[in-house]
N, C-alpha and C positions, 0 to 999 in steps of 0.2 A: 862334226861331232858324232851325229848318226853311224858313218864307216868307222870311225876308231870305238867307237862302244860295238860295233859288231864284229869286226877284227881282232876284240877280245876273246872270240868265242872260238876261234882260228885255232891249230895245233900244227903251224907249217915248222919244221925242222925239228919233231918232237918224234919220241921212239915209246912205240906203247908196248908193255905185252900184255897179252890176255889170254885166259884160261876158258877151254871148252868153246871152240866158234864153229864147231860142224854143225850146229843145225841148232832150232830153238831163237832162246835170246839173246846166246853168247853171237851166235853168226849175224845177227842183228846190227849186235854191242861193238864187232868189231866193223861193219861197214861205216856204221856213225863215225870211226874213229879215223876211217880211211877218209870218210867223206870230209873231215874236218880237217883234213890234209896230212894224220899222223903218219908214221910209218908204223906197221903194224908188225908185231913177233905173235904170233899163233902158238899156245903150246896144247897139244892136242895127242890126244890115242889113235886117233886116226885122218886120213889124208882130207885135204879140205882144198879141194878143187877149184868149186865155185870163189873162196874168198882171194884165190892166186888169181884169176879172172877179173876178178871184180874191182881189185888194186890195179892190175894192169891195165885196163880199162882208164883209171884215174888218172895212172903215171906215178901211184903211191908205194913206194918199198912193201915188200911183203915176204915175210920168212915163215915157215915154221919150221916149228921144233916138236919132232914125234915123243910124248913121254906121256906113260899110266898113270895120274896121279893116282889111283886106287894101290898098284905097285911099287912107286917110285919111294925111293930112300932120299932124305935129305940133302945127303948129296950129289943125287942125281938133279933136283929141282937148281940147286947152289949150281950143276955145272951148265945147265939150260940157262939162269941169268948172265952165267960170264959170258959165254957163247952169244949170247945179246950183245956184252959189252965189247966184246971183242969183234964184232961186227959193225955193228952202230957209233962206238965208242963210248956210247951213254945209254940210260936207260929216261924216261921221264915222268911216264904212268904204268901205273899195275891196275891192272882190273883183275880181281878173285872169282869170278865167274862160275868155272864150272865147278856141276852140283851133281848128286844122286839122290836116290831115293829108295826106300825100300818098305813095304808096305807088310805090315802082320799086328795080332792081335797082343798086347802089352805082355800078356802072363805067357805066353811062347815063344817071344820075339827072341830070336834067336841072338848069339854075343859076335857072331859072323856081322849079321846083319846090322848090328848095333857098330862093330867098327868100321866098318867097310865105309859106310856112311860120311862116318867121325872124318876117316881119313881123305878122305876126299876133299868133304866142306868145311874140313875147319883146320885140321892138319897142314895139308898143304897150302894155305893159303898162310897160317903160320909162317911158316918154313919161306915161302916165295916173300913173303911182307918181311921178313927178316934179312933174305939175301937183299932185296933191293934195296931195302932202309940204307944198308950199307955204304951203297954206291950214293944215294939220296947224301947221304948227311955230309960227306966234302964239298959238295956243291951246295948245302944249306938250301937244295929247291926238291922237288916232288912230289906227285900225287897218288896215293891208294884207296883203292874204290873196291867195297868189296861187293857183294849181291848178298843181302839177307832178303826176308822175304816176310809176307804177311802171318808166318810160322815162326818169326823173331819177338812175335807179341801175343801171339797163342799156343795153345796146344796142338792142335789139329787133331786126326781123327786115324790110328792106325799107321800113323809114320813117328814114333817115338827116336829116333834117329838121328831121321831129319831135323825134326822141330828143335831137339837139343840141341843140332851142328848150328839151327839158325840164329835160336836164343847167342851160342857161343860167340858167331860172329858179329853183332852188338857187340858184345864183352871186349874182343878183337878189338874193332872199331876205333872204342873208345878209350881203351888202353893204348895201343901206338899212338893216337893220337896226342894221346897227355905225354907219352915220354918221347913223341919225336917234332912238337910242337916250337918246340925252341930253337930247332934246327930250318925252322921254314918249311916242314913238311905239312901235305897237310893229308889226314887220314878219315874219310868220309862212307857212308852207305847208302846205296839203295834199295828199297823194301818194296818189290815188285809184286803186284795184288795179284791174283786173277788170273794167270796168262794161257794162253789158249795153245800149249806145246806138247810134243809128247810126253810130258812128266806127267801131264795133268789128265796125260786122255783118260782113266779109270774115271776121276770126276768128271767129264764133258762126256762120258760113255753113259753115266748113270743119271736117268731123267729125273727123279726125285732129286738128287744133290747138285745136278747141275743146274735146273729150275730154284732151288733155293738160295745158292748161290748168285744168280744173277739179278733174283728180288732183290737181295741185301746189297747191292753193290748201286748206288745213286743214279751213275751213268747208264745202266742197264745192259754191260756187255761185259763181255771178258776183252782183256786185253791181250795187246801181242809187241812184237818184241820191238815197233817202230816207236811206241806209244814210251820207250825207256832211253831213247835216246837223247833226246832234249837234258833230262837229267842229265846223261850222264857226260856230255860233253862240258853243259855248266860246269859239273867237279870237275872234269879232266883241265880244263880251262883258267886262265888267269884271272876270268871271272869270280870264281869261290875262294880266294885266294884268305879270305878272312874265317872261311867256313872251314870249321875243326870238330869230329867226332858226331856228326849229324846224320843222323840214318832221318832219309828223306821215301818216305811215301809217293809208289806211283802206283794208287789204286781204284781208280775211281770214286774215290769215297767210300770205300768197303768201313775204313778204322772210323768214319766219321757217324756214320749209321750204326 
């Protein structure tokens, strides 16, 4: 009973893509996913050496596919999933991953900086959750996982941007999931607290903000990109199979304090 309850957690013969894995949480995100035995599509702005290593190492399929999301038109993300499909012949999970950020003061914040943002973290993840819903709903199976953040239930402080793309993707989330719900899909998030990556280094640079931050947070640290993979193989997995529209908290207790 033990081995078939944890063999659920397994993703052997399953084709993942995920967005943004050069470095951070996404590079993390997408080892969990080799490690769980998927085959992994990388879609990324730039070459990612270490995670072509890191598959091969396992003996797990590994692609990527070079595309800006900051750049890329709709139809470029539409022809990065056939190219999936036309490889793997199916697709099984999406991870929304990668993100930006851009930091200024609300009454200057420039409309540059205001979309560049949009288009990254909420845009493209639109667009990729649309192409693959696609391929999702003849097979009546699939999972989408997106990355919001502990900026999906606050404001924050000098990224007006950001926090909108995160609030949006909630909105996301929970919308595909009511309209793809019938089809056996299932559409989930993770709200990742804290994490201790380049996006963040301005806050872990400034002693004052980063000393207050680690008060408010129960566990007493920042987190890192290991600490999100348990999540997120539960959603990737046959495990969450009843979990629909849930944005799940990996924050040490930040939301609970």
């Amino acid at each position: 009973m033990q081995n078939n309850l944890l063999g659920g957690f397994r993703l052997n013969n399953r084709v993942a893509i995920i967005t943004g894995t050069t470095k951070g949480i996404g590079e993390s995100l997408a080892e969990a996913l080799a490690e769980a035995g998927a085959a992994v599509v990388a879609l990324d702005r730039s070459d990612n050496t270490h995670m072509a290593d890191f598959c091969a190492a396992l003996g797990t399929p590994f692609r990527r596919i070079q595309i800006d999301l900051e750049k890329a038109s709709k139809n470029d993300i539409e022809k990065a999933v056939d190219c999936t499909i036309k490889e793997f012949s199916h697709i099984d999970i999406l991870v929304n991953n990668a993100g930006i950020s851009r930091r200024g003061d609300v009454p200057e914040f420039s409309e540059n900086d205001w979309l560049d943002v949009l288009k990254v973290n909420l845009t493209a993840p639109f667009h990729l959750s649309q192409a693959v819903a696609r391929s999702f709903i003849p097979r009546r199976t699939g999972k989408i996982i997106n990355i919001a953040s502990m900026l999906s239930f606050q404001g924050g402080i000098r990224v007006p941007s950001y926090a909108s793309s995160k609030h949006g993707i909630v909105g996301l989330t929970r919308s595909f999931a009511v309209a793809l719900g019938a089809y056996g899909i299932n559409v989930n998030a993770i709200a990742p607290g804290f994490m201790a990556t380049d996006l963040t280094l301005p806050l872990q640079q400034n002693p004052e903000r980063n000393d207050s931050i680690i008060k408010r947070i129960p566990l007493g640290r920042w987190g890192n990109g290991n600490d999100l993979k348990g999540a997120l193989i539960f959603l990737a997995s046959s495990m969450s199979d009843y979990i629909n529209g849930a944005v799940i908290p990996v924050d040490g207790g930040w939301l609970a304090s």
